[in-house]
C-alpha positions, 0 to 999 in steps of 0.5 A: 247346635255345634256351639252347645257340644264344642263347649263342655268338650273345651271345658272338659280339657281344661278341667283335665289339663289342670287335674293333670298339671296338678299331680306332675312332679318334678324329676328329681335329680339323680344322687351321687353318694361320695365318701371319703375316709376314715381311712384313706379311701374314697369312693363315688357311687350311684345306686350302690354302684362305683361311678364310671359313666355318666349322662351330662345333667344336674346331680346331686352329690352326697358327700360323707365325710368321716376324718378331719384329714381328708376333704372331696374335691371335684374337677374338670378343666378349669372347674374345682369345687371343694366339696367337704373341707379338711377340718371338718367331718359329716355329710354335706350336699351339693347340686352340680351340672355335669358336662361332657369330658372326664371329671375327677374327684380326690382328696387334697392333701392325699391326691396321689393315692386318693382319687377317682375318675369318671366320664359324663358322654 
């Protein structure tokens, strides 16, 4: 008798771990938005807001490029990732892991003027 209840309760669970399996979305990762010129700013926000801390994880970076003078680049310690080239303009993505410590981005050819920073903690 304990046999005929135990299995619609067993069958009911999995049809339940599947319908819910089904609707689970991937968390997406959080959007940083960089720009750089056409003047000689640039900036990295989240949110509308500029970027001073961070959680250590996957961001995506969204960098708009409006000058062909000027490029985004991304450091910490030994890391450095270009993430637009000087010669071109437009919006270009990247996804990078951010680890602990204090991370810088600049322009290149224009790093003592044009350059932030922020810290993943």
């Amino acid at each position: 008798m304990r046999l005929r209840l135990f299995l619609p309760v067993v069958a009911a669970l999995a049809v339940l771990g599947l319908a819910v399996a089904a609707y689970a979305r991937p968390v997406a990762n959080p959007v940083l938005k960089g720009t750089v010129g056409p003047n000689f700013t640039i900036t990295l926000t989240k949110d509308g807001k500029r970027v001073k801390t961070l959680k250590p994880g996957t961001y995506v970076f969204k960098i708009t490029d409006k000058a062909t003078i000027h490029n985004f680049v991304l450091e910490k310690g030994s890391f450095e990732k270009e993430l637009t080239d000087v010669s071109d303009t437009g919006t270009k993505t990247v996804t990078i892991n951010l680890t602990k410590g204090t991370w810088k981005y600049y322009c290149a050819p224009h790093e003592s003027t044009m350059n932030g920073t922020f810290k993943v903690t």
